[in-house]
C-alpha positions as CSV (number, residue, x, y, z in Angstrom):
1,X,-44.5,-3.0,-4.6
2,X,-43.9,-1.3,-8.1
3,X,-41.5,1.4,-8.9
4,X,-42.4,4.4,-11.2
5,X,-40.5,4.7,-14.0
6,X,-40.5,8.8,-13.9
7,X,-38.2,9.7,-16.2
8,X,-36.3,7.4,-18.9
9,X,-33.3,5.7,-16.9
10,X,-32.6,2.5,-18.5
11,X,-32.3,0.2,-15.7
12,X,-36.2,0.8,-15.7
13,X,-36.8,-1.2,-18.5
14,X,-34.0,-3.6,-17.6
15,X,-36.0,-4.1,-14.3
16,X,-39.4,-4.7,-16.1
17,X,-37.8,-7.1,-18.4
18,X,-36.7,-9.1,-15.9
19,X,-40.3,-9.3,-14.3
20,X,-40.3,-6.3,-11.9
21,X,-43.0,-4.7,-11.9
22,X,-42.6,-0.8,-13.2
23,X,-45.5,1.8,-14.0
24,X,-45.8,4.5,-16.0
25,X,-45.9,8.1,-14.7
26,X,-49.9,7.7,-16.0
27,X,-50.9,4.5,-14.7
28,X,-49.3,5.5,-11.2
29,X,-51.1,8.7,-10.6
30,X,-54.3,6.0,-11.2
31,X,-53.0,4.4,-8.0
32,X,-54.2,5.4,-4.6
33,X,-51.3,4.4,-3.3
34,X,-48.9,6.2,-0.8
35,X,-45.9,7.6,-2.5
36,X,-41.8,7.4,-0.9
37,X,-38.9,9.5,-2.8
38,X,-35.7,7.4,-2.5
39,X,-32.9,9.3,-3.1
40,X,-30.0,7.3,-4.7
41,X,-26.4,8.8,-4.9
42,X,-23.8,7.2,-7.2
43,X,-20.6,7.2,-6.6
44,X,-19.1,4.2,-7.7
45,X,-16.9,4.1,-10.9
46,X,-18.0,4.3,-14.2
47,X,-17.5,0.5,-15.2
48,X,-20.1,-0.1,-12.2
49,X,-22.3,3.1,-12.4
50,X,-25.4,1.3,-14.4
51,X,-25.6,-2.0,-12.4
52,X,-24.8,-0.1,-9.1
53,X,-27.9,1.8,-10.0
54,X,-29.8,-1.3,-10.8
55,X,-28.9,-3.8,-8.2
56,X,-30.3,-0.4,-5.4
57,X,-33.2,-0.2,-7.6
58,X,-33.9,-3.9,-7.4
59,X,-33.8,-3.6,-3.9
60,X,-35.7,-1.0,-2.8
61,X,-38.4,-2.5,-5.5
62,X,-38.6,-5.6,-3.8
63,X,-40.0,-4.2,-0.7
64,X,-43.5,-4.9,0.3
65,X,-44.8,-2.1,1.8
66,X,-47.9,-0.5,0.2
67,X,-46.4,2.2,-1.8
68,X,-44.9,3.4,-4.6
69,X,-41.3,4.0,-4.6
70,X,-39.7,6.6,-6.6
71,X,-36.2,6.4,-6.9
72,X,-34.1,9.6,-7.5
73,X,-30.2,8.5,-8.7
74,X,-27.4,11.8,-8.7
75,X,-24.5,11.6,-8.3
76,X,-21.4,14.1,-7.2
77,X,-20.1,16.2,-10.2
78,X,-15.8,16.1,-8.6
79,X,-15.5,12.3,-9.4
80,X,-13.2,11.9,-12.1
81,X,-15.8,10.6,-15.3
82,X,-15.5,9.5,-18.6
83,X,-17.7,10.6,-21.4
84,X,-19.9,8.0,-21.8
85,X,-20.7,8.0,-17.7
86,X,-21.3,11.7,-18.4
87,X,-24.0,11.1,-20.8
88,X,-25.7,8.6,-18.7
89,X,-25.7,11.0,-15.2
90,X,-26.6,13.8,-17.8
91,X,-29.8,12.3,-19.5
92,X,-31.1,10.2,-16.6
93,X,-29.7,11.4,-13.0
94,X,-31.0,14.6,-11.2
95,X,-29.4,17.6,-9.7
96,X,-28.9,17.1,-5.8
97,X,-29.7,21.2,-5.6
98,X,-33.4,20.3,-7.2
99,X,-33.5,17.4,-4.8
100,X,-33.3,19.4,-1.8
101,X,-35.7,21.2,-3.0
102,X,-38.2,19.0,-3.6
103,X,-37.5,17.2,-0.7
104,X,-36.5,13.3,-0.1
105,X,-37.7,10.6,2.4
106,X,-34.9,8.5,2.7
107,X,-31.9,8.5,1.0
108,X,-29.2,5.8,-0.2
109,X,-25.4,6.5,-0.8
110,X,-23.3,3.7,-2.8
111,X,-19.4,3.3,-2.1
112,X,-17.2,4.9,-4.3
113,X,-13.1,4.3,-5.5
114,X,-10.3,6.0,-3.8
115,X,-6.6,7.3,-4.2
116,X,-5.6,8.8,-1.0
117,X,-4.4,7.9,2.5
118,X,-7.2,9.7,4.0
119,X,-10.6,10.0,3.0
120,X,-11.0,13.5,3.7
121,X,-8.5,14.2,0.9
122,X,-10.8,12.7,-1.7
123,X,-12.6,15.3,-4.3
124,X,-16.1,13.5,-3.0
125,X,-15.4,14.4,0.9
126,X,-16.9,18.0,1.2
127,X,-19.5,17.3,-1.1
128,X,-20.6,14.2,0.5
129,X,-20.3,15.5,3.9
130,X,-22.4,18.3,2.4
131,X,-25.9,15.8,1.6
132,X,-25.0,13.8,4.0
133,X,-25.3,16.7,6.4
134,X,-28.5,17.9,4.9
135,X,-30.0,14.1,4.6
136,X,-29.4,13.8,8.7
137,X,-31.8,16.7,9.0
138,X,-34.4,16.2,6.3
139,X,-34.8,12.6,5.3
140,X,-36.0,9.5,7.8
141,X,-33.4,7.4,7.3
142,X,-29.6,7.2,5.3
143,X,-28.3,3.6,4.3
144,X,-25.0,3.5,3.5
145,X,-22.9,0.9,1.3
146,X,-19.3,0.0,2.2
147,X,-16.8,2.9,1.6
148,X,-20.0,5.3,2.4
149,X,-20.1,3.7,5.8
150,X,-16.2,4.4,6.1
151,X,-16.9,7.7,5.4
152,X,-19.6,8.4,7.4
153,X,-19.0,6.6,10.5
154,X,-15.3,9.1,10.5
155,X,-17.5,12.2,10.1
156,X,-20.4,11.2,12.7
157,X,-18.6,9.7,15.2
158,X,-14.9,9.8,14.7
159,X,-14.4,6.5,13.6
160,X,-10.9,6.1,11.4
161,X,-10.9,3.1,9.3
162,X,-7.8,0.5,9.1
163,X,-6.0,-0.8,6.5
164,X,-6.0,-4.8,6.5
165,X,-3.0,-6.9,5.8
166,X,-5.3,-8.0,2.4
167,X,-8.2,-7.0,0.5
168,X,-11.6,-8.8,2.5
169,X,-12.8,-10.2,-0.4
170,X,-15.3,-12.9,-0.9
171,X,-18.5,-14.8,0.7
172,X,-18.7,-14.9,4.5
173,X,-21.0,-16.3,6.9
174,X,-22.9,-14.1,9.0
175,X,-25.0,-14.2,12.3
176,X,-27.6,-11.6,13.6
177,X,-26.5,-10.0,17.2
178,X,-29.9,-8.2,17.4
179,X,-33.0,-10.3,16.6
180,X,-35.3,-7.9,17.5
181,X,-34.0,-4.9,16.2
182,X,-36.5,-4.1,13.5
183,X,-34.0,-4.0,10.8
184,X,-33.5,-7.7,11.4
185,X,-36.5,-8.5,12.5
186,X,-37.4,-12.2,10.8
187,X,-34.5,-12.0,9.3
188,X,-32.4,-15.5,8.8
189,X,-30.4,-15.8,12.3
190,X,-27.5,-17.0,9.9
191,X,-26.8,-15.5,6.8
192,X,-24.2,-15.0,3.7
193,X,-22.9,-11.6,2.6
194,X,-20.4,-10.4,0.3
195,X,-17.3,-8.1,1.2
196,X,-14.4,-6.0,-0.8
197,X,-12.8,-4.2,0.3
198,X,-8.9,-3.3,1.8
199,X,-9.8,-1.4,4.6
200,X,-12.4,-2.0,7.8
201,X,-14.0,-0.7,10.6
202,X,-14.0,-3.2,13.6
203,X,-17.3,-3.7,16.2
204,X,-15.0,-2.0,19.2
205,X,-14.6,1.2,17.1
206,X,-18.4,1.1,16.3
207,X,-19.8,0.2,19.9
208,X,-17.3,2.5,21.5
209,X,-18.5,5.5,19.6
210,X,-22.1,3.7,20.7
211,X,-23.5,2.7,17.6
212,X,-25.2,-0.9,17.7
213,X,-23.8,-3.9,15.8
214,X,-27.1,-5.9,14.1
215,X,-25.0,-8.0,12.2
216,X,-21.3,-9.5,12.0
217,X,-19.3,-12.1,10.7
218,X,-16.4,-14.5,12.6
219,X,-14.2,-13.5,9.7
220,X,-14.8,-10.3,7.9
221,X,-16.5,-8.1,11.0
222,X,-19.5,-6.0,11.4
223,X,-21.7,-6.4,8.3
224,X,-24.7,-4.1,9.7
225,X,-24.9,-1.7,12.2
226,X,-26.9,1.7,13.5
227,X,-26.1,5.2,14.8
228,X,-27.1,5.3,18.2
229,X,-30.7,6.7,17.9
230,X,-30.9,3.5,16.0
231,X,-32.3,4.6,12.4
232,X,-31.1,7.6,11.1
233,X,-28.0,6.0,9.7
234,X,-27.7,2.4,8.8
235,X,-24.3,1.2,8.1
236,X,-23.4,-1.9,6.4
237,X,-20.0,-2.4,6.0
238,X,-20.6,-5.2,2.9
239,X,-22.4,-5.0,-0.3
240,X,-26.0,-6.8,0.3
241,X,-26.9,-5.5,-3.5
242,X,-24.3,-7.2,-5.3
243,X,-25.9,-9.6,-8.7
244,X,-24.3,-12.9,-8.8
245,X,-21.5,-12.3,-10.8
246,X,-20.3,-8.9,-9.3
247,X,-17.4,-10.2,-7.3
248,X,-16.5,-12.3,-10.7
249,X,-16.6,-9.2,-12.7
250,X,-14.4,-7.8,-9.9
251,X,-12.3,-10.9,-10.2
252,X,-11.8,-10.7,-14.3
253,X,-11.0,-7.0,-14.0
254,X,-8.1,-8.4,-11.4
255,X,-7.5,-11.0,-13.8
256,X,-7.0,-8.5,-16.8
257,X,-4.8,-6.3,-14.6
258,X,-2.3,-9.5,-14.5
259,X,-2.7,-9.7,-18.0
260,X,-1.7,-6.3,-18.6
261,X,1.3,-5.8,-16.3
262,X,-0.4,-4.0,-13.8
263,X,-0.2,-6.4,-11.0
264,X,2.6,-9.0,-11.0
265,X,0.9,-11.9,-9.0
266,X,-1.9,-14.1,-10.4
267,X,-5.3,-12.7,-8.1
268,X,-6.6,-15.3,-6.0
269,X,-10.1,-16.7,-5.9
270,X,-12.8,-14.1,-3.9
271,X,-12.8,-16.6,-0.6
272,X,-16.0,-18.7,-0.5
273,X,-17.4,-17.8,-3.6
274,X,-16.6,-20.5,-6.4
275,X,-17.6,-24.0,-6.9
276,X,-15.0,-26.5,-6.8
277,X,-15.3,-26.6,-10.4
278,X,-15.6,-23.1,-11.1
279,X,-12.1,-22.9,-8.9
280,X,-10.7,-25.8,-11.4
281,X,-12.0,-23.9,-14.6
282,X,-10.0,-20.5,-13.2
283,X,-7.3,-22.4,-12.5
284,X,-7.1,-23.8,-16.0
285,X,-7.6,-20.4,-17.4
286,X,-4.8,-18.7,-15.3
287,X,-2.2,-21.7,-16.3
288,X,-3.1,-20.8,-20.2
289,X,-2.6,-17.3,-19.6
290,X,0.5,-17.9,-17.3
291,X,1.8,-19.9,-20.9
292,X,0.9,-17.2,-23.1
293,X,2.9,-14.7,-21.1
294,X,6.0,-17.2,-21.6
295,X,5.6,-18.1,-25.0
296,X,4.6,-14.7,-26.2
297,X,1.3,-16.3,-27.5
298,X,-2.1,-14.5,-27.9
299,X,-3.5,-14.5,-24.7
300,X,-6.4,-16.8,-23.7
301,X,-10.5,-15.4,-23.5
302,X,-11.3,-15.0,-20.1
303,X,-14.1,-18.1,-19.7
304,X,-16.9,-15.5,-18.6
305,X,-20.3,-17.3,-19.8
306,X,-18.8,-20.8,-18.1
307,X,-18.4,-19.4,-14.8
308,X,-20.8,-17.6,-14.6
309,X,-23.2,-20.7,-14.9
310,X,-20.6,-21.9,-11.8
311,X,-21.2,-19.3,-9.3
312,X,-24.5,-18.8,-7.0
313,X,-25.8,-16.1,-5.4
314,X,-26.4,-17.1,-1.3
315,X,-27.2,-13.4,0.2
316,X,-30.2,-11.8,-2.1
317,X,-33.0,-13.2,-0.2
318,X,-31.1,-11.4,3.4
319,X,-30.2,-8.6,1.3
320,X,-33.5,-7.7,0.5
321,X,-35.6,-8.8,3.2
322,X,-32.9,-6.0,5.5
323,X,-34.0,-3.4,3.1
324,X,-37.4,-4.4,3.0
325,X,-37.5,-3.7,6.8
326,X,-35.3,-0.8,6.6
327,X,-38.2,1.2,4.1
328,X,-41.1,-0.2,6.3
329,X,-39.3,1.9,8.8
330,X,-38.9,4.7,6.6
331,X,-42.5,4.6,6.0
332,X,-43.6,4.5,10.0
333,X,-41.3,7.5,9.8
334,X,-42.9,9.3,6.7
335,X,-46.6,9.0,7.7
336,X,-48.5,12.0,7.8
337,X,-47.9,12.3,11.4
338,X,-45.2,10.7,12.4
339,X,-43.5,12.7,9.4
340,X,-44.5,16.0,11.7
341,X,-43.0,14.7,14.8
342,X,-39.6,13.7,13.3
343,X,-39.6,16.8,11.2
344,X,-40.0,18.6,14.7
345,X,-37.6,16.6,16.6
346,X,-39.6,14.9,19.0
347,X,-37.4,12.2,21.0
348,X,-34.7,12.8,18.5
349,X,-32.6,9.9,20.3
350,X,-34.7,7.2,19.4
351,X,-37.8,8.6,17.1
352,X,-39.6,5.2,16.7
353,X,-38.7,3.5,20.2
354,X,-36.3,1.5,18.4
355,X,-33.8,0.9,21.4
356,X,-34.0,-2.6,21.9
């Protein structure tokens, strides 16, 4: 189903270009076509703020529910922003104050970078808790993305993350725990996802604090879970919107941190994720670099455009088919009257008969 491209946000046309299908403002008001206001908010850095924005976007516009989705991006004015991620938030995001007002039926919220032990010490905390506070009470349904589900599971339900011995990085097999749940409902039984993170949140901590695991992995842990009235919050612990190339991008900006002093080990491989001869083309490239540093040399280009035709992405169709059941929720939810009996709090434990 189409999105509307309501104000001038680049990734609009980026999405049409690449065969999404985008109306105007004019040609959607021809529509007689149910309408659903996804709000968006971006915290991730300013190197990923665009395609974080776009790879949502692509998401939610893959859905197949008879609507028309109009997507909302903002963003949290205490992150620590450069001047050209200022422009962008400044010409294209809204206000998260004119938001509320208007009034949202769902709402994403992205993972964001952090510098402190505890994440009640970052400058986002209070004014995440803040929308996310208002979101629990006014929207259908929040899905949140990695380091949102960090913090989101502490301020709900108590949950403190834990640092791993080493960054969970990569691909990684998963396998659905509840095939009837509606969020995973025809969903592939067995799956791939990405991960990256340091920190995690295991399935004891989240069952214990009785929220339901949907989704989890032998090796990197609960990808998908619920708050216990099963919808209000949806937590994945991974990133089902990543492109392709987003944990390669990850791995070059590794890559150049090695190059420029930063880190004194060469970064490995993200697990899982390249080709045999994708690994032999890194490889290569690290060895040149590793030369250059001893020789004093000009260092090497980093091969992007060759591995990039070496890498594959294995989790988009999952990815997408999750958030297409997650807004065919939202839309139960946002129907004229269901909308009056979840705005009133009827059976606010379970407001679509979701425990299964």
């Amino acid at each position: 189903m189409p999105l509307v491209a309501h104000n001038e946000l680049p990734s609009f046309q980026r999405l049409h270009d690449r065969g999404q299908e985008v109306l105007s403002p004019e040609r959607a008001r021809q529509q007689d076509i149910r309408e659903l206001h996804i709000g968006l908010l971006n915290m991730m850095p300013d190197a990923a703020l665009a395609a974080t924005e776009y790879q949502f976007m692509r998401l939610v516009g893959a859905c197949n529910q008879i609507a028309q989705f109009y997507v909302y991006p903002f963003s949290i004015p205490e992150l620590d922003r450069g001047a050209e991620a200022l422009k962008h938030i400044k010409e294209h995001y809204f206000d998260f104050a004119d938001l509320r007002e208007q009034g949202l039926d769902a709402l994403i919220i992205t993972g964001a970078n952090v510098a402190n032990p505890s994440l009640d010490e970052e400058p986002f905390w209070d004014p995440l808790i803040e929308i996310a506070h208002w979101a629990g009470e006014n929207v259908a349904s929040i899905l949140c993305s990695c380091l949102a589900t960090h913090a989101l599971v502490k301020f709900n339900h108590g949950i403190e993350r834990q640092r791993l011995p080493r960054k969970q990085w990569g691909v990684y097999k998963h396998k659905i725990s509840a095939p009837l749940h509606p969020l995973t409902w025809e969903i592939n039984t067995r799956f791939d996802a990405p991960h990256s993170r340091h920190n995690e949140v295991s399935k004891e901590q989240l069952e214990q604090a009785g929220l339901k695991v949907l989704a989890e992995s032998e090796n990197a842990g609960p990808h998908l879970a619920v708050s216990p009235d099963q919808i209000r919050f949806v937590y994945f612990q991974g990133h089902p919107e990543y492109d392709a190339i987003s944990l390669l991008k990850e791995y070059k900006r590794e890559v150049m941190r090695y190059i420029g002093g930063s880190r004194d080990d060469e970064p490995r491989f993200p697990e899982n994720y390249f080709s045999k001869e994708a690994g032999e083309v890194a490889s290569r490239y690290l060895a040149a670099v590793t030369a250059a540093k001893e020789s004093g040399d000009a260092m090497p280009r980093f091969p992007d455009s060759r591995l990039q035709d070496l890498v594959d992405n294995t989790w988009g169709d999952t990815g997408k088919a999750i958030v297409n059941n997650w807004l065919g929720l939202v839309y139960q939810l946002t129907n004229l009257d269901r909308r009056k009996q979840f705005m009133h709090g009827i059976n606010p434990e379970d407001p679509l008969g979701l425990n299964v």
